[in-house]
ChimeraX commands (.cxc) that place a marker at each C-alpha (Angstrom):
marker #1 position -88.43,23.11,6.93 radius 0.5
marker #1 position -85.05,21.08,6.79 radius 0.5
marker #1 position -85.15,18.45,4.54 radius 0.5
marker #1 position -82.80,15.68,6.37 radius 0.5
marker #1 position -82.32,13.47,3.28 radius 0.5
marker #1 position -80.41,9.81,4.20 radius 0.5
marker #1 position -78.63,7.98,1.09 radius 0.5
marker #1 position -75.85,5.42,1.60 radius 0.5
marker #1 position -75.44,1.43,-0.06 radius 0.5
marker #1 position -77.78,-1.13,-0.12 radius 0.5
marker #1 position -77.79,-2.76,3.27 radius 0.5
marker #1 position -76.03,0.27,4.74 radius 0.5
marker #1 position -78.96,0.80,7.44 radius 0.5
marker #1 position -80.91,3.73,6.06 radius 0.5
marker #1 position -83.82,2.93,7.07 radius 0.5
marker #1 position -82.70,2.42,10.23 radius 0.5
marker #1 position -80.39,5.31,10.72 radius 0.5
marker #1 position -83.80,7.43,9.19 radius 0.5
marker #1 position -86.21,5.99,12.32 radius 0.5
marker #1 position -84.03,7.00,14.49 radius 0.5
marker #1 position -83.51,10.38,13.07 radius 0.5
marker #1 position -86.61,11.14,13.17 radius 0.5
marker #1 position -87.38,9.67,16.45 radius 0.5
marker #1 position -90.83,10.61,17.55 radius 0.5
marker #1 position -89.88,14.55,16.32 radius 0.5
marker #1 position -89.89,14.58,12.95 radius 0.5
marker #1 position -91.92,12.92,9.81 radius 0.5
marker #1 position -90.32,10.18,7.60 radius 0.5
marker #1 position -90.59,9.15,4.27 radius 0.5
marker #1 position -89.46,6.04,3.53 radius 0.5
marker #1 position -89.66,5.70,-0.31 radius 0.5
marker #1 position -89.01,1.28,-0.46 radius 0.5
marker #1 position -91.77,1.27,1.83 radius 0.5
marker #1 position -94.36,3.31,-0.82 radius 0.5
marker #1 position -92.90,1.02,-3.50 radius 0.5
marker #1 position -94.41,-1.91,-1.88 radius 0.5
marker #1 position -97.58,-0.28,-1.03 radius 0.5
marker #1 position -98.09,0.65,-4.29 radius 0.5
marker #1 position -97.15,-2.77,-5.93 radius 0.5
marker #1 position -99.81,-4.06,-3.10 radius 0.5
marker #1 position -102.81,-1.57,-3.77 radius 0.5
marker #1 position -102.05,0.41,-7.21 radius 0.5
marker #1 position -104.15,-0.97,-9.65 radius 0.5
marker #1 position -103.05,1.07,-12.41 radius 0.5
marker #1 position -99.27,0.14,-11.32 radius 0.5
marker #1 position -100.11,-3.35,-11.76 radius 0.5
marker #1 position -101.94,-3.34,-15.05 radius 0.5
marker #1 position -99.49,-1.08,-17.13 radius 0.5
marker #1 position -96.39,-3.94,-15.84 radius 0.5
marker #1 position -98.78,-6.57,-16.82 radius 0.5
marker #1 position -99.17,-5.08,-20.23 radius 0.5
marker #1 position -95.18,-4.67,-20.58 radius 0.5
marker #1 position -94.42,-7.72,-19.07 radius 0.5
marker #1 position -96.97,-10.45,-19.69 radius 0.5
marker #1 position -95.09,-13.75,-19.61 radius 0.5
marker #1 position -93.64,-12.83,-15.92 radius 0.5
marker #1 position -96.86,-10.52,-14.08 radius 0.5
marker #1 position -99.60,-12.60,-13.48 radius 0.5
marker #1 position -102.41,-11.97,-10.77 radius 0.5
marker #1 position -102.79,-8.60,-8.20 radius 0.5
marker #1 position -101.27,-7.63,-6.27 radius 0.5
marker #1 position -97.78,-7.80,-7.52 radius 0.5
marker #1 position -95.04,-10.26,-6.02 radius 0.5
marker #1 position -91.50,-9.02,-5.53 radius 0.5
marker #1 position -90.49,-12.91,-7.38 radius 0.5
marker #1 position -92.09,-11.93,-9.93 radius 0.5
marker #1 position -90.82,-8.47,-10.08 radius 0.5
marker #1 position -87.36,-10.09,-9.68 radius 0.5
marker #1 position -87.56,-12.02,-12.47 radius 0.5
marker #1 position -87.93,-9.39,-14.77 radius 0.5
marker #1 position -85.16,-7.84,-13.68 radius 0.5
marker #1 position -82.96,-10.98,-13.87 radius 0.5
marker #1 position -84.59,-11.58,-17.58 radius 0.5
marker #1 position -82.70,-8.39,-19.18 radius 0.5
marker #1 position -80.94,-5.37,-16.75 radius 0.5
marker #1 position -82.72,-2.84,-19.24 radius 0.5
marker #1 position -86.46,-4.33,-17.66 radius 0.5
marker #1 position -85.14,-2.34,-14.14 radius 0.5
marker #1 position -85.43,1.32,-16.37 radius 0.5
marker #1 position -88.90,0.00,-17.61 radius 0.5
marker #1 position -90.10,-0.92,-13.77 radius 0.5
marker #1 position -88.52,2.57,-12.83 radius 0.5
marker #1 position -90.44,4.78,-15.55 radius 0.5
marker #1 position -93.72,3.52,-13.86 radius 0.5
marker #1 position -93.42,3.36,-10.30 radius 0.5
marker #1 position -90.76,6.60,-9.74 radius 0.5
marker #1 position -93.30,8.84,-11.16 radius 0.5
marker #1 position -96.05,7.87,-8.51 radius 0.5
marker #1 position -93.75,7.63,-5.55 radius 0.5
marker #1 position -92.12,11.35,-6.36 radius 0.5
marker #1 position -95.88,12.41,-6.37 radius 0.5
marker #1 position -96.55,10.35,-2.63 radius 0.5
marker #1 position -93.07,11.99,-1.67 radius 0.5
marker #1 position -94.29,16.27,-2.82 radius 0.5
marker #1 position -97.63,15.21,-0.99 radius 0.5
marker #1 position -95.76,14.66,1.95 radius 0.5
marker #1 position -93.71,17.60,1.80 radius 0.5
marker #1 position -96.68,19.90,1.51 radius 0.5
marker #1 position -98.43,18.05,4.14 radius 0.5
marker #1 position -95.06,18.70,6.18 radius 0.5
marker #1 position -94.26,22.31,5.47 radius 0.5
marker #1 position -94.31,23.66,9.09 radius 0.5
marker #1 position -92.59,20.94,10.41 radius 0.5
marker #1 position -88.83,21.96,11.61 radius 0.5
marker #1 position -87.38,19.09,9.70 radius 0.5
marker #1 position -88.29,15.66,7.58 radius 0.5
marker #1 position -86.40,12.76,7.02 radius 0.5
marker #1 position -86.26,11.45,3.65 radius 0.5
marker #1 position -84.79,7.70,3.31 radius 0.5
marker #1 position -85.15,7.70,-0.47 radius 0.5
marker #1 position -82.35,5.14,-1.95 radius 0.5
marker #1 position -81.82,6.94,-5.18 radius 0.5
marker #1 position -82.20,10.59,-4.35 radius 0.5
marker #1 position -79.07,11.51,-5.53 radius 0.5
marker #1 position -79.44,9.59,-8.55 radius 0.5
marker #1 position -83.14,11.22,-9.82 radius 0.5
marker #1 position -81.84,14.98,-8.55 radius 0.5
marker #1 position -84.49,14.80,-6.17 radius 0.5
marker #1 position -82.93,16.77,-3.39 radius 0.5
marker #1 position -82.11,20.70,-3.60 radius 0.5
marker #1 position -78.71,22.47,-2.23 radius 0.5
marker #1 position -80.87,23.24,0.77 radius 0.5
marker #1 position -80.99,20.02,1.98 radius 0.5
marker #1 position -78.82,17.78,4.57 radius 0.5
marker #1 position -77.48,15.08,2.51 radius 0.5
marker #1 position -76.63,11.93,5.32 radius 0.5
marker #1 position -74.66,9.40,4.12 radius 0.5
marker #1 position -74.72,6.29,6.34 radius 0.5
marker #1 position -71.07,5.06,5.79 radius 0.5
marker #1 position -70.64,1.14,6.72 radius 0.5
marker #1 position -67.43,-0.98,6.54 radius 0.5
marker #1 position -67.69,-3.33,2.73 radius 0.5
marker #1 position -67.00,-7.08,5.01 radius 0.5
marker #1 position -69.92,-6.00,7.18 radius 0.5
marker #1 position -72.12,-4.63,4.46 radius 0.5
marker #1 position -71.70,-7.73,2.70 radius 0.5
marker #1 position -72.07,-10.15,5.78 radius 0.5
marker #1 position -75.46,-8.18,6.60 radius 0.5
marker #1 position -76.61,-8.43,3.43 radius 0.5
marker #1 position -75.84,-12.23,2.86 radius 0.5
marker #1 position -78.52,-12.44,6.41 radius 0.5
marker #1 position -81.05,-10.96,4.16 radius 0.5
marker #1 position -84.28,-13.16,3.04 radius 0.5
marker #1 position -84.19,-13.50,-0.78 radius 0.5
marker #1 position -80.53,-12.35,-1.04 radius 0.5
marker #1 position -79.53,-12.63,-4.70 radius 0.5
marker #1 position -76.24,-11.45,-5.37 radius 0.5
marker #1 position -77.47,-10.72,-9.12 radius 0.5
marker #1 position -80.14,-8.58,-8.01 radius 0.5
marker #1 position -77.67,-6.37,-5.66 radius 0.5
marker #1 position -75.36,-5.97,-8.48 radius 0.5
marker #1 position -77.53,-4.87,-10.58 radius 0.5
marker #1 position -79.25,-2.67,-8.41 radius 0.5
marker #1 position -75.49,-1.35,-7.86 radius 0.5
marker #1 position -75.13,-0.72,-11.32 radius 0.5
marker #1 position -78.20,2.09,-11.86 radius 0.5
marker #1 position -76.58,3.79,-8.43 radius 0.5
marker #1 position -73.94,6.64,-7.69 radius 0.5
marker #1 position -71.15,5.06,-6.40 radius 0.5
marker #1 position -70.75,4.92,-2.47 radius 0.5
marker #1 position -67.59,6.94,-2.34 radius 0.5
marker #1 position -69.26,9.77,-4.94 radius 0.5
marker #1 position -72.66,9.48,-2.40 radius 0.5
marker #1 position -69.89,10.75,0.48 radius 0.5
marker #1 position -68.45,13.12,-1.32 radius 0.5
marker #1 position -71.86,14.73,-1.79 radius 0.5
marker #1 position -72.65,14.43,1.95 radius 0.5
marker #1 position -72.77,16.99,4.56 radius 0.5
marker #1 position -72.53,14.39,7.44 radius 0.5
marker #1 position -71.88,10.95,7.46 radius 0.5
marker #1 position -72.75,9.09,9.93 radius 0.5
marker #1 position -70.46,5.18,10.84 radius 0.5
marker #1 position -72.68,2.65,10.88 radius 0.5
marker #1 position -71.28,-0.68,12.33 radius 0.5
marker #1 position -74.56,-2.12,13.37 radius 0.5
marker #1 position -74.09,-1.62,17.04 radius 0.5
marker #1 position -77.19,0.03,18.36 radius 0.5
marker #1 position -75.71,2.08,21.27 radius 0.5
marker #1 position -72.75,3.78,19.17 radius 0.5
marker #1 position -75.42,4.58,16.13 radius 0.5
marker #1 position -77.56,5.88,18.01 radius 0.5
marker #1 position -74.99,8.32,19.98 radius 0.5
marker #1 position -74.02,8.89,16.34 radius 0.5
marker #1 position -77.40,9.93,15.39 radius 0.5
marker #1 position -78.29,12.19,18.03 radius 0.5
marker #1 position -74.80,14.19,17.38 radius 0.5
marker #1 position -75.76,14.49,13.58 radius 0.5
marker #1 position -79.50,15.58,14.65 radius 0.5
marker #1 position -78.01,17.83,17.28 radius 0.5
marker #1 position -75.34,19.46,14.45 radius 0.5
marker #1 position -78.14,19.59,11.73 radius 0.5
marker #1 position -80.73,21.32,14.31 radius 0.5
marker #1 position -78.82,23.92,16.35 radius 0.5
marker link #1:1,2 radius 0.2
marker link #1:2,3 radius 0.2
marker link #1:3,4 radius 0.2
marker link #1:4,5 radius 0.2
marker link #1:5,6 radius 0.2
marker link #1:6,7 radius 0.2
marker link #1:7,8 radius 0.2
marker link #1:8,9 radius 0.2
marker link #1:9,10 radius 0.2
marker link #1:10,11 radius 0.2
marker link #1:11,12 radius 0.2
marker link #1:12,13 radius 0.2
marker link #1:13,14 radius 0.2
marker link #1:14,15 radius 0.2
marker link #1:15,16 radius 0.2
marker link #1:16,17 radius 0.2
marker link #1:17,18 radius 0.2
marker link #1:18,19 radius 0.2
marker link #1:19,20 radius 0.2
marker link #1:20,21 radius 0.2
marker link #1:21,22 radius 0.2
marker link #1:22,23 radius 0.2
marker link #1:23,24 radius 0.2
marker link #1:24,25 radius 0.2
marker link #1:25,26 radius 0.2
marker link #1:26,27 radius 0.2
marker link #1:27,28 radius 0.2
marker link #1:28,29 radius 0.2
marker link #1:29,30 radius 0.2
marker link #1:30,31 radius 0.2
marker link #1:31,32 radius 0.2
marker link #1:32,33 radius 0.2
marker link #1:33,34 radius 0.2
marker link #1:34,35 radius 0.2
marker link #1:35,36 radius 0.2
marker link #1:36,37 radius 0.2
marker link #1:37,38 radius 0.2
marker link #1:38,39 radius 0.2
marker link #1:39,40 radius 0.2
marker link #1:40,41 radius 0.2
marker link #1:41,42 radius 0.2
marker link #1:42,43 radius 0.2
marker link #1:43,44 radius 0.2
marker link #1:44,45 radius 0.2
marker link #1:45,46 radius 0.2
marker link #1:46,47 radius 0.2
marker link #1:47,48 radius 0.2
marker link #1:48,49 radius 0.2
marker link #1:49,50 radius 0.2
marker link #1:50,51 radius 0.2
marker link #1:51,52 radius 0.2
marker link #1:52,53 radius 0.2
marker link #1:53,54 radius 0.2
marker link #1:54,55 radius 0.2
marker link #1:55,56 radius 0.2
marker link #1:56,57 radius 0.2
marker link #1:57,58 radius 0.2
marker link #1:58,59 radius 0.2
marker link #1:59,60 radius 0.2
marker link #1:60,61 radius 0.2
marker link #1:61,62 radius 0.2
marker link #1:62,63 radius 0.2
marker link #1:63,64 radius 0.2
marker link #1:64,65 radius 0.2
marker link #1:65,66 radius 0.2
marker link #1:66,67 radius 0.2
marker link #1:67,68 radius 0.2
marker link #1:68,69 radius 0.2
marker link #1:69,70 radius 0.2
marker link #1:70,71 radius 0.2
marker link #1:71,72 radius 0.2
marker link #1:72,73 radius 0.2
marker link #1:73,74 radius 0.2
marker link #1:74,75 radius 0.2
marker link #1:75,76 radius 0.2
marker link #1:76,77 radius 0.2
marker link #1:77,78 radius 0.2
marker link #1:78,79 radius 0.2
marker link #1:79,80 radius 0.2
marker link #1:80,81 radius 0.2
marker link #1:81,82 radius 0.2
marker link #1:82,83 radius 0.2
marker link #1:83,84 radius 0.2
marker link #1:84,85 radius 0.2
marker link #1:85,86 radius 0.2
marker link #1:86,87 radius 0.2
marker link #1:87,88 radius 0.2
marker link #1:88,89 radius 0.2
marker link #1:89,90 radius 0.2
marker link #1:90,91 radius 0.2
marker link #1:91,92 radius 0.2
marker link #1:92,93 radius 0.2
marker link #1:93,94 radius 0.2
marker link #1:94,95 radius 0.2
marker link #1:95,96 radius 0.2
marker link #1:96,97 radius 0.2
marker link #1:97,98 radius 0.2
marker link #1:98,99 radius 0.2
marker link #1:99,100 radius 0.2
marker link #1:100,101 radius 0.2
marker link #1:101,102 radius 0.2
marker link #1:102,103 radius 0.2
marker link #1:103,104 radius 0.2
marker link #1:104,105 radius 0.2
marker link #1:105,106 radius 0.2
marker link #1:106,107 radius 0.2
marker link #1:107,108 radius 0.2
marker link #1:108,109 radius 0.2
marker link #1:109,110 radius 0.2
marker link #1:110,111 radius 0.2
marker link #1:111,112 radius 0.2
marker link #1:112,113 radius 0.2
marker link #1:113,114 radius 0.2
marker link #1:114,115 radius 0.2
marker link #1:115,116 radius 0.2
marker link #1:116,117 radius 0.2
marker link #1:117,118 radius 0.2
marker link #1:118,119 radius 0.2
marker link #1:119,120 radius 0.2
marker link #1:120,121 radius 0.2
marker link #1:121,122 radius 0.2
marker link #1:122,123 radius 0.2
marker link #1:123,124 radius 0.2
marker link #1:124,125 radius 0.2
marker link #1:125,126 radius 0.2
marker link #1:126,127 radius 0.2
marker link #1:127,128 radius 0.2
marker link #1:128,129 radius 0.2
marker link #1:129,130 radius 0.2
marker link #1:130,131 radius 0.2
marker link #1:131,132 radius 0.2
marker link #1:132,133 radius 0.2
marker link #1:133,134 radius 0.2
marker link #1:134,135 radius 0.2
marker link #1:135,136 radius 0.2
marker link #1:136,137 radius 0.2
marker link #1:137,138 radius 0.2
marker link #1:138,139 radius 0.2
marker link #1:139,140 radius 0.2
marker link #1:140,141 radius 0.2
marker link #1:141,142 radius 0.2
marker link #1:142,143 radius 0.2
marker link #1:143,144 radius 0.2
marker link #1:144,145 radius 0.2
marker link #1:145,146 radius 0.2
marker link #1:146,147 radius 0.2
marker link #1:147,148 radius 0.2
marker link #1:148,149 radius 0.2
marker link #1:149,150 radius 0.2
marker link #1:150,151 radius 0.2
marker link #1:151,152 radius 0.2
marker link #1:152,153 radius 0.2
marker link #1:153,154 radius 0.2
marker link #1:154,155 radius 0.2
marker link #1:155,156 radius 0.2
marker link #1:156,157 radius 0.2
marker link #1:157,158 radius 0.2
marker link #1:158,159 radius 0.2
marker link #1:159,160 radius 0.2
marker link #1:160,161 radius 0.2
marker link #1:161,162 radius 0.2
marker link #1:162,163 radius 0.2
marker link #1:163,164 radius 0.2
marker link #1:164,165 radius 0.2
marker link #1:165,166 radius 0.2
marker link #1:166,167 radius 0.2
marker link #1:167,168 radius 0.2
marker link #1:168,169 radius 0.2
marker link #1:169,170 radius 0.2
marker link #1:170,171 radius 0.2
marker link #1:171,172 radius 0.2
marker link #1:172,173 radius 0.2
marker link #1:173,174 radius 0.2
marker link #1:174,175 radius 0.2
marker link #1:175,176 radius 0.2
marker link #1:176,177 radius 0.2
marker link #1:177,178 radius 0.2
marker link #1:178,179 radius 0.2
marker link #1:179,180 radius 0.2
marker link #1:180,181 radius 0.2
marker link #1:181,182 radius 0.2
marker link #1:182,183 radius 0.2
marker link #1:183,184 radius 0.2
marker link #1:184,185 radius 0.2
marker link #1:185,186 radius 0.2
marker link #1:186,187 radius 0.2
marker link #1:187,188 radius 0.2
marker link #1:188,189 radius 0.2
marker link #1:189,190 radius 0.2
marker link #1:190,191 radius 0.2
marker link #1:191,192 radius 0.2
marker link #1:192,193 radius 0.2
view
């Protein structure tokens, strides 16, 4: 099994660039997506944040305001949020992978892979490479855009330009459907031959 793993910045597309990826081929794991299912379902999530964070965590399931202003309280609440939920979704991701084992390939769209060490030499590291004035413009577009929140979220992440240098393709996005996805299927094609 090739483990296709896509990293890039915030707002860069990676989820995006991952569906298509996989296409109808090849499974995905999309790691912000089983961070809000388990703030939505996980019980056990929930009441250890509740215990840590009282004043801000109030009823169940959690809220992403609420989860926000923690991390706008003190930067050092992000590390405490991360020591609980990382565990469980590394666990959801290993599942996954053994569920997946005879599969030719998996796409991984897990934001800080790089940063945990949770990919292996084997894998296809994809960075999805976008021009700063459009990253910034697309992210402005975004519901609940805080510019304090993307900053900080900055700050616990590999910078972009290290993130390429660890790549083994990178892949231009500039948000135009037609030319990513021509991209795409080249870097599919190239990683599959």
């Amino acid at each position: 099994m090739i483990k296709i793993c896509v990293v890039g910045e915030i707002g860069s597309g990676k989820t995006y660039i991952s569906k298509l990826l996989a296409g109808n081929k090849y499974p995905l794991f999309n790691a912000d997506l089983e961070v809000s299912k388990l703030y939505a379902s996980n019980k056990k999530i929930f009441l250890k944040l509740k215990k840590i964070f009282p004043k801000f965590i109030r009823t169940f399931p959690l809220k992403k305001t609420e989860l926000t202003n923690i991390v706008l309280s003190n930067i050092k609440n992000i590390k405490k949020i991360i020591t609980i939920i990382h565990p469980e979704v590394r666990k959801n991701m290993n599942l996954f992978l053994k569920k997946n084992k005879k599969k030719k390939a998996v796409i991984l769209d897990v934001p800080l892979l790089l940063e945990n060490k949770l990919n292996q030499d084997t894998d296809v590291i994809v960075f999805v490479d976008v021009k700063k004035q459009l990253l910034l413009k697309r992210l402005k577009k975004r519901d609940g855009y805080n510019p304090k929140i993307i900053d900080l979220m900055k700050k616990i992440q590999i910078p972009a330009d290290q993130k390429k240098l660890a790549a083994d393709i990178i892949i231009e996005n500039n948000f135009n459907p037609q030319k990513t996805r021509l991209r795409v299927k080249k870097a599919i094609d190239t990683i599959l031959i």
